[in-house]
N, C-alpha and C positions, 0 to 999 in steps of 0.2 A: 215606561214599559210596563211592567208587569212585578208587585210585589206582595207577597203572601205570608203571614204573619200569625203564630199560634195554628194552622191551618189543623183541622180534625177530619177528618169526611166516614162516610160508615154508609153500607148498602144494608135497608133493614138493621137488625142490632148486631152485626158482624161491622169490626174494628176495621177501617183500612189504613187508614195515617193518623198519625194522633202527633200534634204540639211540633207542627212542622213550620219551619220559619225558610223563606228561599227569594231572590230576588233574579231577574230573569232582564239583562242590560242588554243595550247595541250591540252587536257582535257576538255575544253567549251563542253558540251553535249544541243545542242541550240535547243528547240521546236522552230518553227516558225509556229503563228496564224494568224487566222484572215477570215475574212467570203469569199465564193468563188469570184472570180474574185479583192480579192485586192492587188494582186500580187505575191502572192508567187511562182508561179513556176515562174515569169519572173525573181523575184528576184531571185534565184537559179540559173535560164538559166545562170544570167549577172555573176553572182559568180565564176561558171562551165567555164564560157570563151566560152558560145553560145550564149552569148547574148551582146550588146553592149549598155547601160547607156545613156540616152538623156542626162547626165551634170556628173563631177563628175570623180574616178578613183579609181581600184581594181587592185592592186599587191596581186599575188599569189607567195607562195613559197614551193618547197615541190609538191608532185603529189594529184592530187585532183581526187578522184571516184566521178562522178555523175550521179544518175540514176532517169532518167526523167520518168514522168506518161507514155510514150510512146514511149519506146526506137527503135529506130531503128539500127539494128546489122550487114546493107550492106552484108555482101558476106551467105546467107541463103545456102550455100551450103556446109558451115563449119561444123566440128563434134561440138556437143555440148561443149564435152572435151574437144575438139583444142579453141574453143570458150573462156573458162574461163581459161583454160592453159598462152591462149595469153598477159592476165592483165600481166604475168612475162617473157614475150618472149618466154616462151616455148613452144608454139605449133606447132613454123615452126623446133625445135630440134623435138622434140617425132614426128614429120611425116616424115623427113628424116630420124629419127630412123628406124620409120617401112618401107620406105622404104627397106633400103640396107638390114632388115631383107629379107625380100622377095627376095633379090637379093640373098643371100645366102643361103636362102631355095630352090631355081630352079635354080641359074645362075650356068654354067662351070666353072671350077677349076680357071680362070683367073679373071672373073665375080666374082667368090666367095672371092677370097683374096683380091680385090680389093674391095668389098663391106665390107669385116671384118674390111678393116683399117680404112675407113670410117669412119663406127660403130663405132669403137674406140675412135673416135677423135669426133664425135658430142656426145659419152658416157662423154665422159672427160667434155663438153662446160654442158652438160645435169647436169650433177653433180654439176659442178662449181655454176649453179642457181640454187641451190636448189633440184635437182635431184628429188628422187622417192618419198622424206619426202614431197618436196612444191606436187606433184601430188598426193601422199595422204593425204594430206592439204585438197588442192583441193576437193577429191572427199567425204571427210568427211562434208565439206562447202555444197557441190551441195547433198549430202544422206537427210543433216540436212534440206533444203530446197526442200525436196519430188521431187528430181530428181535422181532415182537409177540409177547404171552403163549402166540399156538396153537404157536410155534415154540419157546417155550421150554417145552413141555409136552412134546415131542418126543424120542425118544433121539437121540444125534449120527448113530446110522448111519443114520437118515431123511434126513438132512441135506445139502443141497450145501455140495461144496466150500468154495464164497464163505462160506455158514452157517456153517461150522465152523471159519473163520476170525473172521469177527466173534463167535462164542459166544469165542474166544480174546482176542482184542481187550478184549471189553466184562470178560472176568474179569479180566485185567489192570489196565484202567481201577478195575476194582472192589478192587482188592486191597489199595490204602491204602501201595501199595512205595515205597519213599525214593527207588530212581531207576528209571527206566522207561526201557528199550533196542529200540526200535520199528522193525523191520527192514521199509518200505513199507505202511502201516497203513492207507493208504489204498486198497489193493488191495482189489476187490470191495466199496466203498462207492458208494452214490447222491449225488448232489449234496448233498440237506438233509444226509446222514451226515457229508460230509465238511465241509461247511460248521460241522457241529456240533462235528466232532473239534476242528477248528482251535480253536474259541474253548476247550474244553476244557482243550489243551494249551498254551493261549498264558496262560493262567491259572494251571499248572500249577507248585508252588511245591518240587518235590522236584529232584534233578537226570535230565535227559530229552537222550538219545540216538536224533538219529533219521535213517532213511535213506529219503528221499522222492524222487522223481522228482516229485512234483507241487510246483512254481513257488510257487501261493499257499498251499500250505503252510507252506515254507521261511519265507518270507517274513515271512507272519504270525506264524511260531511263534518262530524261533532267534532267539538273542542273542550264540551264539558259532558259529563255522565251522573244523571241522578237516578238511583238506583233504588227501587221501592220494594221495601226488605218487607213482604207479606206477613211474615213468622214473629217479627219483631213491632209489625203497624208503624215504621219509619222510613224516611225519605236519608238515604248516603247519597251528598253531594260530593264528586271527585272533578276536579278541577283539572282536566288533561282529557287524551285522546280516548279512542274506543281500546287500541292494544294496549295504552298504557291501564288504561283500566283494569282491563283484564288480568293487567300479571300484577298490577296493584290489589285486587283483588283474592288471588290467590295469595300474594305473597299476607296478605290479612288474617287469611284463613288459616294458613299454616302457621302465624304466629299467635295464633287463639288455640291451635293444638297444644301447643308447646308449653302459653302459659297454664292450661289447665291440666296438661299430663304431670308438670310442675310442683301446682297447688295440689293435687289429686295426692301427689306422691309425701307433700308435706302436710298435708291435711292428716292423710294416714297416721303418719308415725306420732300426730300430736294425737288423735284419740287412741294408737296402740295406747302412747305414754299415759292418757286420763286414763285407758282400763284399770293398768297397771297399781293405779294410784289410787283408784277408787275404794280400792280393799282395806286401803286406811284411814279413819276417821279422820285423821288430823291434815291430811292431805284432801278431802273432798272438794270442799272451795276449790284449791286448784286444778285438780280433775276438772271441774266444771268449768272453770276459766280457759282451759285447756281446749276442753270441747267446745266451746263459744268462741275461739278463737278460731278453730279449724272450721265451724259453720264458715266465721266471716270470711273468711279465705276465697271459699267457695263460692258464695255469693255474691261477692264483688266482681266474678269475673265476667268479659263480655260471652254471650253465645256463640255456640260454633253455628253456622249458618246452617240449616238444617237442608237436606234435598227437595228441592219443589216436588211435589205430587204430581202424576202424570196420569192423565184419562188412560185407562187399559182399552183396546177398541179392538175389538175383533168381528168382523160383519159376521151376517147371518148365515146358516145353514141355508142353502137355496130351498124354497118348495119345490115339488117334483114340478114336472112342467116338460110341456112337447119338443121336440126339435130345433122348431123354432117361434120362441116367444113371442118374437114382436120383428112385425113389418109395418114395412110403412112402402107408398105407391108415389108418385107425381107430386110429390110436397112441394110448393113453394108459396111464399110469405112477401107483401108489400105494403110498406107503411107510406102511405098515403101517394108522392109519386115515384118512390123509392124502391125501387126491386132488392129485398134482400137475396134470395137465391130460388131455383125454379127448377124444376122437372127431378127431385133427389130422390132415389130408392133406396131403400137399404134394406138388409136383413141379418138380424142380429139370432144367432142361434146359441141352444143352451151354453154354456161357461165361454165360449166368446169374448173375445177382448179388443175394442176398437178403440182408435184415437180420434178425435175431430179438430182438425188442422184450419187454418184460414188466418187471414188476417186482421186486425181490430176492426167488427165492423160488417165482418163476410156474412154471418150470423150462425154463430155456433151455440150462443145462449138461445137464442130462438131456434134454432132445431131441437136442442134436450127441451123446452117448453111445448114444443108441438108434440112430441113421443111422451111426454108425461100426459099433454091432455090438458096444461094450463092454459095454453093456446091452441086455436083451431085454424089449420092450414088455408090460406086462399082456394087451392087445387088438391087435389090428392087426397088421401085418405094414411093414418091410420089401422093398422088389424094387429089387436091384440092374439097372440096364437091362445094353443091350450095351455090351461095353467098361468099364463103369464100374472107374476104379482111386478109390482115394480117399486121401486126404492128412489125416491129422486132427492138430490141434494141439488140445490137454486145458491148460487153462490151470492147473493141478498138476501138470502133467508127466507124467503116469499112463504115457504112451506111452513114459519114458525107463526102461531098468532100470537101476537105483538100483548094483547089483550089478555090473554088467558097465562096462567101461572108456568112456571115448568114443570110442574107433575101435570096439570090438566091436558098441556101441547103432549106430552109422552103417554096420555090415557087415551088419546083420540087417535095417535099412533098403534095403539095397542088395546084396544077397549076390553080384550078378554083377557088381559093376564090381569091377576090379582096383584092387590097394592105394595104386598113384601116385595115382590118380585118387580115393580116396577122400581121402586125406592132401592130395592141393589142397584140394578141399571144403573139407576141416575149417581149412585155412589159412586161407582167404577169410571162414572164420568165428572168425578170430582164434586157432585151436586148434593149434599149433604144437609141436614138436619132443615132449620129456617131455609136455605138457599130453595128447596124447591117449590117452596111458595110464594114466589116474586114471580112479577108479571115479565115476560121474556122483553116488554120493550128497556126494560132495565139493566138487560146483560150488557155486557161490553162485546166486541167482533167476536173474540176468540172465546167468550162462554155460546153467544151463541152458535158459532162452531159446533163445539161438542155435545151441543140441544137436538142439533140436527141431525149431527152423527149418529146421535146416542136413541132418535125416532128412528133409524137405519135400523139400527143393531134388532130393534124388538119385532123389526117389520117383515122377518121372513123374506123378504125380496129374492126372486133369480134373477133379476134386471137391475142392476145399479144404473143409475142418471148420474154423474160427480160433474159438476159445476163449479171449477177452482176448488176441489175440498181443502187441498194446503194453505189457503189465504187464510192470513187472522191467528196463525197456531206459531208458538214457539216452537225453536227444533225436537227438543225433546216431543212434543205431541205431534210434531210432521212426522215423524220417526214411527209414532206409533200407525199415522195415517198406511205412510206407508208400506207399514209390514202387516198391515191387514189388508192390504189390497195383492200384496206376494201369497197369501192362504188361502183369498177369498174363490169358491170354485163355479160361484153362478157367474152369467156376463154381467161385463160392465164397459158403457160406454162415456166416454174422460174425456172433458173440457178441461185443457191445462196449460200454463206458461212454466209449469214445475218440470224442470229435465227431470228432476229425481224419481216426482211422478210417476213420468211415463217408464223409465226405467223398471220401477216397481211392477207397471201393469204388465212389463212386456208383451206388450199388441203386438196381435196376430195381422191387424189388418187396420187403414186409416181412409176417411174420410176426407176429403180435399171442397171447403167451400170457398165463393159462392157457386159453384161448377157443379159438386155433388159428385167427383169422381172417386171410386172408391180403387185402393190400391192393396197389394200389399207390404205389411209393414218392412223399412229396409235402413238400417243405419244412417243410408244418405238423407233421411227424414229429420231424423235428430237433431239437426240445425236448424229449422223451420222451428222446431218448439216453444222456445225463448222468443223469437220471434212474431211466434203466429197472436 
């Protein structure tokens, strides 16, 4: 499996784990915690063998699946099926399967026997791996994870985002790996999906790494909890569930109150006693013994766990701007023989509050790319009104360059405000001292989160684009997501599986793809959320 020994790791000259020892068996079902940015996908990366340890050493044995907040799947031109087929070598058998079929359905009698024998013999290798039972494996894995057969016939570059996450997902699930390193798995899942993961992985008899933000996940799934204490640069392994954790946890904290309200209280009364003593010669030594005593006291004790810091986030002041900002006419969108949806109008006017509803797939991330302008409609048009600025948050971050630093991505956001004033920003968004001079491909999900947000905040926008903004964020910074979206008074139009979310934005009004019917907002909606 997987064992880690002295482990150190460090982003730039910031401490993340130091002299960490952990071993990772069959059956271990490992939550890993801990607030955004203290490690945990780096820690993952190093595990996975993408990432390399400032001190320390990980032997792996056995195949390890790992699916990072942002995978990347190189050849976008791959079927989705050949895509997850691949976890078991099969996808280069089933394509020259289909070729030599083709050969035998058009080639000449010489052509044709020559492609049967073929046929034959990559049937034979096709079989030997698992044959038609691993391919309906397969396509049972990628059904359960809201990818049906039209979508796995598909190349990935047709593919949303969300898709080419769960095509990642479901090859991994597929891949038969000894331990499985799951960096937010439930990103871009529907309710049945995630309902489905859960039992998957609570079944799951290999050892499994996971880093969730969703509650009944944790819950249902782990059996062990390593907890990565930011404040202190240390890995707490607890050997028990997610609840038992928790009041283990607490019950920790409160006995670290206790001993140091304790020592605090005995500490005192030995330097009253050294004051006391000091005033005579013959007693000094002790005085000072006294006081070197009541240091040690103090010093020996463990820390009280200090409060994680939370991004403050309050979006922008809208610019002034017309009636109605932003229309759009006849929009519809098709990848290659794929209609994602067709004839959509909308009109979104000043403070404005819309939802966009649809299914995995409907294209809801492709319509906020068409009103942003990252994509251009097959039909229809586009019309910016007067005034209109606009804010978009891409829930892949598309909007952050990977390349350039975090103060540079937040000056190209902002080119006229001066550098104090960008550098508060980025502070209030937890981005501090060294942190903003690292290149954004180096964040983990949830720094980059608050990168984007945090281009929001300087951008003036009356038009928010939110693209999943709660993905990637501990509750405490959903919390914040969403109590800036309860103040914010320009429009905002929200792609979300977050009931809380929508809660927050209380929409006025929803969108329904791939139809494009526009309704207004009505409780009975509510349950599509989770769902869509």
């Amino acid at each position: 499996m997987i064992t880690a020994s002295g482990l150190e790791l460090r982003v730039g000259a910031r401490l993340l784990i130091e002299s960490a020892t952990f071993r990772i068996a069959p059956g271990d079902r490992i939550g890993l915690v801990g607030r955004n940015g203290a490690g945990k996908t780096t820690l993952t990366k190093c595990l996975a063998g993408e990432g390399t340890p400032a001190a320390g050493t990980i032997s792996r044995t056995g195949e390890v699946g790992y699916l990072p907040q942002d995978p990347r799947t190189g050849d976008l031109d791959v079927l989705a099926r050949d895509r997850i087929l691949s976890a078991r070598g099969l996808d280069s058998v089933v394509r020259r399967m289909r070729e030599n079929e083709d050969r035998m359905a058009s080639g000449q009698d010489t052509t044709r026997e020559r492609a049967m024998r073929r046929y034959e013999r990559l049937e034979a290798e096709f079989v030997s791996k698992g044959g038609y039972a691993a391919e309906a494996e397969a396509a049972t894995i990628a059904s359960s994870l809201g990818l049906p057969d039209r979508v796995l016939a598909q190349p990935l570059h047709t593919l949303s985002g969300g898709q080419r996450r769960r095509v990642e997902l479901a090859r991994i699930l597929f891949s038969d790996a000894e331990t499985l390193l799951l960096d937010e798995p439930t990103n871009h899942l529907d309710a049945d999906s995630v309902s489905w993961l859960r039992d998957f992985l609570k079944t799951y008899r290999g050892g499994l790494v996971v880093i969730s933000h969703d509650v009944n996940l944790v819950e249902t799934v782990v059996n062990k909890v390593f907890s990565l204490d930011a404040n202190r640069s240390r890995i707490d392994a607890y050997n028990m569930g997610w609840k038992q954790y928790l009041a283990q946890r607490e019950a920790d904290e409160q006995r670290r109150r206790r001993e140091r309200a304790n020592a605090e209280k005995k500490a005192a009364s030995l330097n009253l006693q050294a004051d006391k003593m000091r005033a005579k010669a013959t007693k000094a030594v002790a005085a000072k013994n006294m006081a070197r005593r009541a240091d040690q006291m103090l010093s020996g004790l463990e820390q009280e766990r200090q409060a994680d810091k939370v991004a403050k986030l309050r979006f922008p002041d809208p610019a002034p701007c017309g009636k109605t900002p932003l229309m759009a006419e006849g929009l519809s969108k098709t990848y290659g023989s794929l209609e994602i949806f067709t004839d959509v109008d909308l009109a979104i006017d000043r403070g404005s509050r819309v939802v966009i509803l649809g299914l995995n797939g409907a294209g809801k991330t492709t319509l906020l790319r068409l009103l942003a302008g990252v994509e251009d409609p097959d039909t229809g048009k586009v019309a910016p009104g007067h005034g209109l600025k606009l804010g978009y948050y891409a829930q892949e971050h598309e909007t952050l360059d990977p390349e350039r630093t975090v103060l540079e991505n937040m000056r190209s956001s902002a080119p006229d405000m001066d550098l104090v004033s960008l550098r508060k920003t980025l502070g209030s968004f937890l981005f501090s001292g060294d942190d903003v001079d690292k290149p954004a491909s180096v964040l983990s999900g949830g720094e980059k989160t608050r990168l984007a947000l945090a281009t929001l905040v300087v951008s003036s926008a009356n038009v928010l684009l939110l693209d999943e903004p709660t993905n990637n964020l501990d509750p405490a910074s959903r919390e914040e997501i969403l109590g800036a979206l309860r103040g914010f008074t320009g429009a905002v139009v929200l792609v979300t599986h977050d009931e809380g979310a929508v809660d927050a934005l209380q929409p006025e009004r929803i969108i329904l793809l791939p139809d494009g019917v526009e309704d207004l907002w009505g409780e009975d909606y509510a349950d599509l959320v989770a769902l869509a």
